[in-house]
N, C-alpha and C positions, 0 to 999 in steps of 0.2 A: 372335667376340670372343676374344682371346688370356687367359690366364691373367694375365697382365701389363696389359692394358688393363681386365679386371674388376675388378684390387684398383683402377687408378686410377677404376675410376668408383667404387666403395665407396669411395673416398678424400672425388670431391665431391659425395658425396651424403652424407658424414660418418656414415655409417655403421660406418667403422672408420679408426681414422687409422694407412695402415700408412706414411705417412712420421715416424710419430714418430720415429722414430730411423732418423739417417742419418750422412753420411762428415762429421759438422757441423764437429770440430776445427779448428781452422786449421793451416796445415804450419810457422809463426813465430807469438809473439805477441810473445817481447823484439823488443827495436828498434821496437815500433810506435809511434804519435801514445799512443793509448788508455792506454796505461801507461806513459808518459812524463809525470815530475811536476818535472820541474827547473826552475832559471827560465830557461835560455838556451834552452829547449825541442830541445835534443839528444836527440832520442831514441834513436839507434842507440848512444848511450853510456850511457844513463839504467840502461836496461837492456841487458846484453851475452849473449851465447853463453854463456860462462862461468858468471854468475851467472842462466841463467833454472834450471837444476837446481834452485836453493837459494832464488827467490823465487817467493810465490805471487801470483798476477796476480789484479787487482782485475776485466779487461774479459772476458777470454777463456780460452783453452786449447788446449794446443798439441798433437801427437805424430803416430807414426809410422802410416801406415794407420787411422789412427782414427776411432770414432762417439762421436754421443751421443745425447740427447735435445736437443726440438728446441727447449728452454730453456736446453740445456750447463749443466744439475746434475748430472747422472749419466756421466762420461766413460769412454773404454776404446782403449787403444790397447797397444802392442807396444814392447816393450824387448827389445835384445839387447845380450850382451858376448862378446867373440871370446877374453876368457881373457887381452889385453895391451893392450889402451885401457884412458887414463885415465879414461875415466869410462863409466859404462851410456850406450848407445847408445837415448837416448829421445824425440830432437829430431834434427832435421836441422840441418847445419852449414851457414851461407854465411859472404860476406864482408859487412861492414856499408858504405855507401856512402862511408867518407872509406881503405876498408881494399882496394878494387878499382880498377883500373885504369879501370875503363868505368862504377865506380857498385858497389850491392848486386848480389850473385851467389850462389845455392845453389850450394854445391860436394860434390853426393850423387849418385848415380845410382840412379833411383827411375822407375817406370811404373805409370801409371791401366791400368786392363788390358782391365776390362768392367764396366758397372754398370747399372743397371735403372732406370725414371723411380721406384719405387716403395723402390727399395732390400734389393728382395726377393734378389740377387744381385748379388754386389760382388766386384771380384777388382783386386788391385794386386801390386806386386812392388818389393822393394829389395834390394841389392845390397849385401852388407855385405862387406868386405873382414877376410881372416883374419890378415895383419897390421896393425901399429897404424896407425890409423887417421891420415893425413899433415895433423893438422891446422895444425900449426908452419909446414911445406911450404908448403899453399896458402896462407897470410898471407906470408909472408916471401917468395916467389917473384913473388908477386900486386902485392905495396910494389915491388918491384924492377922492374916493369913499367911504361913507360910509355903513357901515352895512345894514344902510337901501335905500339904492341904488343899483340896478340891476348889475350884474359885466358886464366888459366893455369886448365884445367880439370884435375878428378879424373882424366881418363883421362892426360891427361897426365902424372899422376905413376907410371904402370904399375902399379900397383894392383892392377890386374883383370888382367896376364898371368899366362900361364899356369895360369888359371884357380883362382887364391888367391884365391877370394871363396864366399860365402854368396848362392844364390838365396834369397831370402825370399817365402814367394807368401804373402798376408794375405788370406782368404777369408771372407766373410759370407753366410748362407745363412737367410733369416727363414721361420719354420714360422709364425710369427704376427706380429701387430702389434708385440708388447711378447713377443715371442721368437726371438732372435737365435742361430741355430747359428756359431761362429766355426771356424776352420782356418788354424793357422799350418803349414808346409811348408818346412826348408830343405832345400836340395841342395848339397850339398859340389859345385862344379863342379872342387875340385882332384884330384890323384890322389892326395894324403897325405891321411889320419886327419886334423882339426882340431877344438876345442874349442868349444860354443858354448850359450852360455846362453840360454833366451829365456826372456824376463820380462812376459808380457801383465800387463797395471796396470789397475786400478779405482780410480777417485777422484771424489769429490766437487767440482766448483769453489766456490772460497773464495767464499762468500757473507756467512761469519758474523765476519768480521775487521775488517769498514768501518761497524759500525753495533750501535749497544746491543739487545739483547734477542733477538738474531735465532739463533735453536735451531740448534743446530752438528748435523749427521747424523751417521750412523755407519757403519761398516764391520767387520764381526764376524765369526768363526765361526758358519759357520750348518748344519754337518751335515759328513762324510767330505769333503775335497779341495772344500770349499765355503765360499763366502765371499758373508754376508748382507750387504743392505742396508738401513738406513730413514733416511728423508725426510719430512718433516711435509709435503710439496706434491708428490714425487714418487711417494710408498709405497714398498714392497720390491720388492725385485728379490731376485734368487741368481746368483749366478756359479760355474758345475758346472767343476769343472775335472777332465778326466778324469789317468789318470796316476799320481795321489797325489804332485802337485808342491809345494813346502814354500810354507807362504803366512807371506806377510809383511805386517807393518801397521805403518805412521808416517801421519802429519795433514799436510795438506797446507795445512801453515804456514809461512812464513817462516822460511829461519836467520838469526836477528839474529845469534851471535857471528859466523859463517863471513862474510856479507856486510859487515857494519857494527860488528865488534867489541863487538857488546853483550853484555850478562851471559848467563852461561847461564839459560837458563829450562827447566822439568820441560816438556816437549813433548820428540815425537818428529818431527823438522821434516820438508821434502819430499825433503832428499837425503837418509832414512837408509834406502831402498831400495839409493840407489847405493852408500853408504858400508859399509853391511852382505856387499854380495856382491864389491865389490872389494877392500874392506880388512877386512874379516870384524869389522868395527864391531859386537858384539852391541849395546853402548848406542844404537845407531842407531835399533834398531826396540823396539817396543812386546812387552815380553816378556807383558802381559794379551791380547794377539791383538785389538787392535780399534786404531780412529783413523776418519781422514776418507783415508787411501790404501791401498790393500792391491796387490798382486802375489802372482802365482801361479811361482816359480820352478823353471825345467825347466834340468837340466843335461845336456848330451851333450857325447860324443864321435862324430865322423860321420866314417865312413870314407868316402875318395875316391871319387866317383861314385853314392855312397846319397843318402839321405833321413831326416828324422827328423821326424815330424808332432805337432803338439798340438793337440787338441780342448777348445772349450768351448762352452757356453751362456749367454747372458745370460739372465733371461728372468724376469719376474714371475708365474710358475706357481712357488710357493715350495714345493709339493709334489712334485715329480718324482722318483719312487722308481728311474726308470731314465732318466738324462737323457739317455743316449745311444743309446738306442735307437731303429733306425731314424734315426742320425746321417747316414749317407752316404747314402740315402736320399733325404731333406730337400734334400740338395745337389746331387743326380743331378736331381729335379725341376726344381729352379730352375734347373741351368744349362739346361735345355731347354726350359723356359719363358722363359729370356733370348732363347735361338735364335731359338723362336719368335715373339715380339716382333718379333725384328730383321729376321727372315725377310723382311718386309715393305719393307723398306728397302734389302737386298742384293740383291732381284732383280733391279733394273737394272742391276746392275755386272756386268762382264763378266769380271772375275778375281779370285780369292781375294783377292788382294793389294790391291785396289781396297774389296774387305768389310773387309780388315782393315782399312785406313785409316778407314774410315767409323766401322768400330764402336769404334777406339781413342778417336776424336776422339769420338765421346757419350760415352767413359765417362772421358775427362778432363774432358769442361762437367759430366759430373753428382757426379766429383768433388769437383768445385771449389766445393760450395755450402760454406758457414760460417756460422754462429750468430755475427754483426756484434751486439756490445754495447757503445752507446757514448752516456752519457746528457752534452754539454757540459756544459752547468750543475752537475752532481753533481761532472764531471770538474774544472771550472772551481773552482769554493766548498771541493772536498774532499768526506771523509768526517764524521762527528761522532768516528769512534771512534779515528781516525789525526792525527796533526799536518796542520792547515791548509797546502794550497800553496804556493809562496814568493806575492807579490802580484804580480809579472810577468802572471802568468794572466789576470789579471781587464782585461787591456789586451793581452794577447797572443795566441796561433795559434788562432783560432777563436771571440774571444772576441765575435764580434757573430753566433752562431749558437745562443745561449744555448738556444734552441726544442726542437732537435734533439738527440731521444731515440729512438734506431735499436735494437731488440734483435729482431732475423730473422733470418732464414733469407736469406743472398744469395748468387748466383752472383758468386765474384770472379772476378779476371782473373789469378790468379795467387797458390795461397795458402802461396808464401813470399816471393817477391819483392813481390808485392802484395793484400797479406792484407786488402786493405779494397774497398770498391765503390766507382767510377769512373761515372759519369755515363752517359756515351758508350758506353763499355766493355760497361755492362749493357745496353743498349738491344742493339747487336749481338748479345750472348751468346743473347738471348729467340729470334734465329730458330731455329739449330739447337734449341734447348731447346724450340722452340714444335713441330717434327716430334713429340718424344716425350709431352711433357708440357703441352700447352698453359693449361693451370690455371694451375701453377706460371709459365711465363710472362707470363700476364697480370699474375697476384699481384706481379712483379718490377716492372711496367712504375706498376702502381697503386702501389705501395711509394713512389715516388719523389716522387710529388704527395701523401703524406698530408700533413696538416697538422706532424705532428710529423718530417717531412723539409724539406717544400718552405719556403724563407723565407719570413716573411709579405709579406717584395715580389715573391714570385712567382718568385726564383730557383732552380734546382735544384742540391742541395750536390754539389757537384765531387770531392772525395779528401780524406780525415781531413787530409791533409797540410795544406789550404788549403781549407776547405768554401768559398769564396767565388769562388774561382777559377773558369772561364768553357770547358765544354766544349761541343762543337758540339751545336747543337740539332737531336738526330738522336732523339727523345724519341716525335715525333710520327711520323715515318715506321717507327721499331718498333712503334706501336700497331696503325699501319694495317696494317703486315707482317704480324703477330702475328695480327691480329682475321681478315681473311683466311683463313690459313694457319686456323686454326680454324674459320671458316665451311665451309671447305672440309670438315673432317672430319665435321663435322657436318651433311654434306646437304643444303648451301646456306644451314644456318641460322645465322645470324651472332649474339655476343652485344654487345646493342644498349647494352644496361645498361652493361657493360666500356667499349665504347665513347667512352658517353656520360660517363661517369663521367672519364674519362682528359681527353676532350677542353675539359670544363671545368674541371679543373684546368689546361692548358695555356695555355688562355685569359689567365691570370693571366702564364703565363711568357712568350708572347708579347709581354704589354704590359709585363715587365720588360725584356725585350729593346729594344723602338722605345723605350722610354721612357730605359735605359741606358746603352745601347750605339749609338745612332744621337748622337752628339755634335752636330750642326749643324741636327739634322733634316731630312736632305735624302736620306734614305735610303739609305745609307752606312754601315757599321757595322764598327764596330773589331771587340772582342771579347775582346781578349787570347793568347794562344799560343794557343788553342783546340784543346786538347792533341796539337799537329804540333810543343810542343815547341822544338828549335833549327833549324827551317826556315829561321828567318827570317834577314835581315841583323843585326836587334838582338832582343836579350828584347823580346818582345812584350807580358810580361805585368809591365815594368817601367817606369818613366820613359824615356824615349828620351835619348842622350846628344847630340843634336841638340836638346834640346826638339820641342813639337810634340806630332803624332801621326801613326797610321799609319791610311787609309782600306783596309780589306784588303778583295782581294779572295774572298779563301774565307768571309770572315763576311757578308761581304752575301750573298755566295752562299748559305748555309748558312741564312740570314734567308729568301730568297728561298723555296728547297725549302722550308724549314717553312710561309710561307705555303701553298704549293701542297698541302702534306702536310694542312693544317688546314683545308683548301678542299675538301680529297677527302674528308673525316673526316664533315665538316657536310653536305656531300651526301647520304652513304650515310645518316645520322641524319635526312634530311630526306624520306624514300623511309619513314617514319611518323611525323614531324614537320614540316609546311611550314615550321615558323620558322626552322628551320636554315635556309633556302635565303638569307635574308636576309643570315647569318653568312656563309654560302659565298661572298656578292658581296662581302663587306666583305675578307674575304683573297686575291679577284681582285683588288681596287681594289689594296691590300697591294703583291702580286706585281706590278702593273703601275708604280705607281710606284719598287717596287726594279728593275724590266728599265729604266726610263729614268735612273735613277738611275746604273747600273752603265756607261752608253753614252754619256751626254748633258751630262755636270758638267763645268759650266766652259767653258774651250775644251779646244778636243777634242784638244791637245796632250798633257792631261792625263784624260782618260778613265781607265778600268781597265784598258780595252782599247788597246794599243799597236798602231797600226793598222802602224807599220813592222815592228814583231816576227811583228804578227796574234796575239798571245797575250796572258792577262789577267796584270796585276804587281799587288800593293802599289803604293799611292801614298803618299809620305812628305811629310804638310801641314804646312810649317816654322813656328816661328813668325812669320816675317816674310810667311805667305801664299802661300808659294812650293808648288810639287806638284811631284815628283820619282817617277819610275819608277822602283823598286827592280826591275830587272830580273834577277830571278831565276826561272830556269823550274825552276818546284818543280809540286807536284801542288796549290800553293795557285791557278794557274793552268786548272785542269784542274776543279777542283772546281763551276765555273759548269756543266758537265753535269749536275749532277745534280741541278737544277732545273728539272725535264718532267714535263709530265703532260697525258693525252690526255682528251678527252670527244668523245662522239660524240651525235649528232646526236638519237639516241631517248634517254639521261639528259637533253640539253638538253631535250627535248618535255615530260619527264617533270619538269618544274622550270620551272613559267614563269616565275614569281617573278623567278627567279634566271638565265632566258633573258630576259628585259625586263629587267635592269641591263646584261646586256651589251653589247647591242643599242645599252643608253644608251651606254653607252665607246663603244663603238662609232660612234657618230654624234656625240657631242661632245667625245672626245678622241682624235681621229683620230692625234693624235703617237704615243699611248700604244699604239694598235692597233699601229700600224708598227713600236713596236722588240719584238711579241712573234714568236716567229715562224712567219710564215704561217698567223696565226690567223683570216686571212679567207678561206685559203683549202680546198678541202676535203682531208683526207688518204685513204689507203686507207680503204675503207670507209666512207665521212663521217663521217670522223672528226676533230678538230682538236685542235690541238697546242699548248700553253703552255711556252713554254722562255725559258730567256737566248741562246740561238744561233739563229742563224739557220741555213738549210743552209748558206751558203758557212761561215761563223766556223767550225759545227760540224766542218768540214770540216780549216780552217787548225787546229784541234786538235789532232782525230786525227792529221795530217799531220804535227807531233810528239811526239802522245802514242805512236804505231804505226811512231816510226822507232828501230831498234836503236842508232843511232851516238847516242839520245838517251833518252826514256823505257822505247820497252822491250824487255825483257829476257827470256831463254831462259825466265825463271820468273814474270814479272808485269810488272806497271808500274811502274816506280823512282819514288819520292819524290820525286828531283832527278834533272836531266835529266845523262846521261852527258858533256854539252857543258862542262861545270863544271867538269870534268878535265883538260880543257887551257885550260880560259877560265874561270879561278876570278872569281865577281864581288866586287867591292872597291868600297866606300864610304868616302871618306875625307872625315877631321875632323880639324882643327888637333890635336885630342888622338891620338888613334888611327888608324889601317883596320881598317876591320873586312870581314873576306870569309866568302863561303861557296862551299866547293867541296864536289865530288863526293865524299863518301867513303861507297862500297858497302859496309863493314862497321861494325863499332864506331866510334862515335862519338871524335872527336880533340878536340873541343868540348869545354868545362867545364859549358856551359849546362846547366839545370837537371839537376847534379849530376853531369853528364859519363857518365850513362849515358842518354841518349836519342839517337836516331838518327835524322832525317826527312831524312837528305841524300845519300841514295842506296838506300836499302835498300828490299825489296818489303814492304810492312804488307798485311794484309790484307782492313782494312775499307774501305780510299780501293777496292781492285780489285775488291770485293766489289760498291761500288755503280757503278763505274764499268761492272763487267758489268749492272748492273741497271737503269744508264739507255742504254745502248746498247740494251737488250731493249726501253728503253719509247721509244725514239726509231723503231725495226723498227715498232714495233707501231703507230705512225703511217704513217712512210714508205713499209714495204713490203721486199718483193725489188727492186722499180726503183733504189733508191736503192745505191750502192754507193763503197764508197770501198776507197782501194790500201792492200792488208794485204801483207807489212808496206811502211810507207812504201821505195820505191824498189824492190821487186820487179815492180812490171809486171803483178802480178795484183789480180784485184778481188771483194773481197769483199760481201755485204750488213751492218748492222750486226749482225743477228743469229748470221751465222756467226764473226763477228770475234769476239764474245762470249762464244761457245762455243770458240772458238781461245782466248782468253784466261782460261778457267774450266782448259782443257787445260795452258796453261802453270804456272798454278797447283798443280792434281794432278801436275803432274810434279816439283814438289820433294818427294813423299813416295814416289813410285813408283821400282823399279831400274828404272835406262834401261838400253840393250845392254851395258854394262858391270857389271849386276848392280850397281849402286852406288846408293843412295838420296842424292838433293844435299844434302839438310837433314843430312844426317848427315858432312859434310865430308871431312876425310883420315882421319879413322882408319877404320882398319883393322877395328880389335875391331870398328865398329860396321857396319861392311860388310859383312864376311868371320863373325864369328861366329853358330853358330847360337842361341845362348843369349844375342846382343844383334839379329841383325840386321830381325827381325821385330817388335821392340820402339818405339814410334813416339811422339817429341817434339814439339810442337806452341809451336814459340816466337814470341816476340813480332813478330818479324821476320824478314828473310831477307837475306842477300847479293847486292847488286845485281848484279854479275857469274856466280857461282857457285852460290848458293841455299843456303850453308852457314846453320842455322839459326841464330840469333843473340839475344842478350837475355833475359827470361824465358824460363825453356825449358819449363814444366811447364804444359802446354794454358791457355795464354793466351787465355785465354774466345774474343777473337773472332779467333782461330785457326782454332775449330772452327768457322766458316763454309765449311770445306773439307766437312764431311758435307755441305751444305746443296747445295753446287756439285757435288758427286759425285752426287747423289738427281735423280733424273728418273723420275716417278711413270708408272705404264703407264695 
């Protein structure tokens, strides 16, 4: 057992909680839902860039490489000033979504670097540019761009030539639970002398501003280049600053004049940090040395090619007579106790470069967790001790979610573009997260069904933006992924409790699904965008401007898998509880009437399945009764794969119960046997096979999911098939056309906010399961079974090599191919060619369907890092 895998079992054996404090911060918190109190509910204007310096946020907490506790009372993050920005560099800058070309956009250049499941070692890095800082540039340049123009990055404003910039390395190194060694490090990469502040900050979050009686903390002088803490629920801490850097103190309050012209009040507000070191504001800060903010101010000059380092401690040992000793030490340990951890993981990779990738991609998912506080009802009604909402609220964005009170710990998918948790999103993030940490995984997937999450009709809340909103029900197959992948580490012993506990909660969300989403009951299921987004011909998750509705095919599909996912769940529970097996036939029955549903509706002009295309469409049910073939080959078509699942012939033995209902299907709905496929007959191994495809369908698929001139591509599986490029499809209506074509990069679309993209670009959760039911269709079929990889090459592969070919296309956007070039990293140059960026690794939301240039969020986009997961093959 590693050094790193003993604190995590001291973890769940609570023995010692070393993830109290962790990277919890968000990298945004203005712009969000959470602290947006307006009545048109604007929130990217409610709160701006501008004005979060000067207000203090009711939900969260933001800054640069930052921790906290794992309630975010106690925060710590890194401020700098280059000596010619107008303001302290303490927040990262983007665009807010009506300010960007393609939507919201960070515009920073920033890397997760390496981090530990426990947080015992943490390393990131930012990039601070030594002149001012172009932020007029990227807004003004960004307005000037259209739709269909590439958004305007930081690199593109040259910035970073010639090496005018600040490496900033942000280092955490914990000697204990509640003792955090920190390390900032910059390196001048220019060859001139340049100026440079850094400002690591301590602050309290405003808790005592919303509500009568509630004890305001403090922040004091607590000894030499020391700065105390007390908290009535957290206690003291100290913050050792070595150096003898000048400490500063203001509260982190509200500027009413500065914001909102209101009177002055005897407070020292949140900007008089920044106000004091830019504009030498002494009224800024607090000349008695205390408040609820303090900073530790270091000033240099760093000649070209040096370094300048500052050391601290956080730590609740309020005695330490030498807090640095045995500093680097401390640090030396743990980064080799990272290694060693990791050791385990990189010994299947075959080149450095291959480790690095793996180990960037953990340490942006373990980045990415945040301290989500967000109580509707409190946010909804107000505070007692702040002016009441406008009344819009109480009938507006979220207002039938009243239940839901989130204050965790969660893995987001993005914590500045998308500083909140995502449904779908988290259920992917648990795999890679379930290698390192599978506690913590579980804890995510259970998060979701508690009662103060899940609706009381059983639906699961979707994105602050619209908790009501409708993501795929991929909830169930992360359990089972997850519970696995942990049985495994633990020597076949699987946790039954987790399990069980997940899988009746879901019970409820199933029957929200057939009870909501099935409109005709005929097992058919809308769903809504089912976050693909502007896949579609119209917003899916709007009124159609045909009237009607839309019978899709990816939500019956995604119906479907969950049956089978909730069918394999109640098995494995029924292997020490017979009852299960009862539950097991009832999501057979489930799954059999969605496979006749998906083939069988109607006349079969109007199936899902387009038997002249041979692929599955949307079906658009008019009002007047009519069914139309939205004939778009998107991966809504494609998505019926990933409804498979094998049993074989000793778990059937081992279940009669539940081998006597099939038996009955079997013998009295012989329809129903027939469209599953070849479920009567045996596979390798005697084994049998539950799917929506038969082998030939499955075949007509791959036939153009594996042709290049269509789905795929040098680096994955396109969204939308490459046919769409010269054959845009077009739907027309007395009012409008509406079409959708191929576009492999940024979105040209307005839909949902003109930054989503599902109509050409490579995602990585559709290719993550798409390799994963290829492995479970092998795992029926065999080696006999072979189909032509790629379509029209003349060669033939099995599905499992295809899978493995398609894991490889994938690792090949983060890898230099012959040309030393990494694709995710597009034309530039700097990110190519230099050596102080080119080993530095982005993990975005998507990809370029042509090219692999990465695209969208860019800052490890939770299930991004399903690339560790694809690169790991255990010995």
């Amino acid at each position: 057992m590693t050094q790193e895998q003993h604190r995590l079992a001291e973890n769940k054996a609570q023995t010692a909680n070393w993830q109290k404090f962790g990277p919890y911060l968000t990298d945004r918190q203005w712009g969000t839902v959470r602290e947006d109190y307006s009545a048109n509910g604007n929130a990217w204007e409610y709160i701006t860039h501008d004005m979060a310096r000067s207000k203090a946020y009711r939900w969260g907490e933001e800054g640069i490489g930052g921790i906290s506790d794992d309630e975010q009372l106690l925060c710590f993050s890194v401020g700098l000033w280059n000596g010619v920005d107008g303001i302290l560099k303490e927040r990262l800058f983007g665009l807010t979504n009506g300010q960007g070309n393609h939507g919201e956009d960070v515009k920073e250049c920033y890397y997760y670097l390496d981090n530990t499941p426990t947080h015992s070692y943490m390393k990131m890095l930012y990039k601070y540019p030594q002149q001012e800082f172009p932020y007029v540039q990227l807004v003004q340049e960004s307005k000037r761009r259209t739709r269909e123009q590439p958004e305007y990055e930081i690199l593109d404003t040259g910035i970073f030539d010639k090496g005018r910039y600040f490496d900033v390395f942000i280092e955490y190194a914990k000697a204990g639970p509640d003792d955090i060694l920190i390390r900032v490090t910059a390196h001048n990469r220019g060859v001139e002398a340049a100026p440079l502040h850094i400002v690591p900050q301590l602050w309290f979050r405003n808790t005592w501003a919303w509500d009568f009686g509630i004890a305001r903390p403090k922040i004091s002088i607590g000894g030499t280049s020391t700065l105390q803490t007390e908290h009535e629920l957290l206690g003291s801490y100290k913050l050792y600053c070595a150096q003898d850097p000048e400490l500063l103190f203001c509260d982190n309050d509200t500027n009413g004049p500065r914001l909102y012209n209101l009177p002055p009040e005897r407070l020292f507000f949140k900007d008089g940090i920044n106000d004091y070191i830019l504009n030498h504001d002494i009224a800024a800060i607090n000349p008695l040395e205390r408040g609820t903010k303090a900073a530790a101010h270091y000033s240099f000059t760093i000649e070209g090619g040096t370094s300048q380092t500052v050391c601290l401690r956080l730590s609740n040992n309020t005695d330490l007579e030498q807090p640095f000793a045995g500093f680097e030490e401390v640090f030396v340990a743990r980064q080799q106790e990272a290694d060693e951890f990791y050791r385990h993981f990189e010994e299947s990779l075959a080149t450095p470069d291959l480790q690095r990738i793996q180990r960037q991609a953990f340490a942006g998912m373990l980045w990415s967790k945040q301290y989500y506080y967000y109580d509707v009802a409190q946010w909804i009604d107000g505070d007692p001790a702040v002016l009441t909402p406008p009344p819009q609220r109480q009938k507006g964005r979220n207002s039938n979610w009243r239940h839901l009170r989130n204050a965790d710990i969660i893995s987001m998918p993005d914590k500045w573009e998308y500083p909140w948790y995502a449904a779908w999103d988290l259920a992917f993030h648990c795999i890679p997260l379930a290698m390192l940490d599978p506690e913590f995984a579980k804890k995510q997937l259970l998060l979701l069904t508690r009662d103060w999450y899940m609706h009381p009709n059983g639906q699961l809340p979707a994105y602050e933006w619209h908790l009501a909103d409708v993501n795929p029900p991929v909830h169930a197959w992360a359990t089972w992924r997850v519970y696995q992948m942990d049985q495994k580490q633990n020597n076949g012993q699987g946790d039954i409790a987790f399990l069980e506990a997940v899988f009746h909660r879901l019970l409820l969300n199933f029957t929200w699904w057939v009870n909501r989403k099935d409109k005709d009951n005929r097992n058919i299921f809308e769903g809504g965008f089912l976050g693909l987004d502007n896949i579609g011909v119209f917003d899916r998750s709007a009124p159609l401007p045909t009237g009607g509705y839309i019978e899709q095919a990816d939500g019956t599909s995604w119906v479907a898998m969950y049956a089978l996912n909730l069918m394999r769940i109640a098995l494995e529970l029924a292997k020490t509880n017979p009852v299960y097996q009862d539950m097991a036939s009832k999501f057979f029955e489930h799954f059999l009437y969605i496979a006749e549903a998906m083939t069988k509706v109607g006349d079969e002009a109007y199936n899902l399945w387009d038997e002249e295309d041979e692929f599955f469409y949307d079906v658009l049910h008019t009002p007047d009764d009519e069914r139309i073939h939205l004939k778009v080959r998107s991966i809504v078509g494609l998505i019926p794969l990933f409804a498979v699942e094998v049993l074989d012939d000793e778990m059937l033995a081992a279940m009669p119960e539940f081998e006597y209902r099939l038996k009955w299907f079997l013998d009295n709905r012989p329809h129903l046997a027939e469209l599953v496929s070849r479920w009567q007959e045996p596979g390798k191994g005697e084994r049998h096979l539950l799917s929506l495809l038969r082998g030939h369908r499955m075949k007509k698929l791959l036939h153009r999911m594996l042709d290049e001139s269509e789905f795929l591509s040098e680096y994955g599986v396109r969204a939308l098939s490459r046919y769409h490029l010269e054959h845009p499809y077009v739907y027309e209506t007395p009012e409008m056309d509406f079409s959708v074509r191929y576009d492999p990069g940024e979105s040209v679309s307005d839909l949902f906010g003109g930054n989503s993209n599902w109509r050409g670009p490579i995602w990585f959760p559709i290719n993550y399961l798409i390799i994963e039911s290829l492995q479970r269709f092998h795992f029926y079929y065999g080696d006999t079974f072979e189909v032509e990889y790629p379509t029209g090459s003349g060669q033939f592969s099995t599905l499992k090599e295809i899978a493995a070919a398609l894991s490889e296309r994938l690792t090949k956007l983060f890898v230099r191919n012959k040309k030393g070039q990494r694709p995710a990293f597009g034309k530039y140059k700097l990110l190519q060619k230099d050596p102080h960026f080119r080993d530095y690794l982005l993990f975005h939301e998507y990809f370029h369907g042509d090219n692999g240039k990465g695209l969208g969020a860019s800052h490890q986009t939770g299930w991004t890092g399903l690339i560790a997961k694809l690169l790991y093959t255990p010995k």
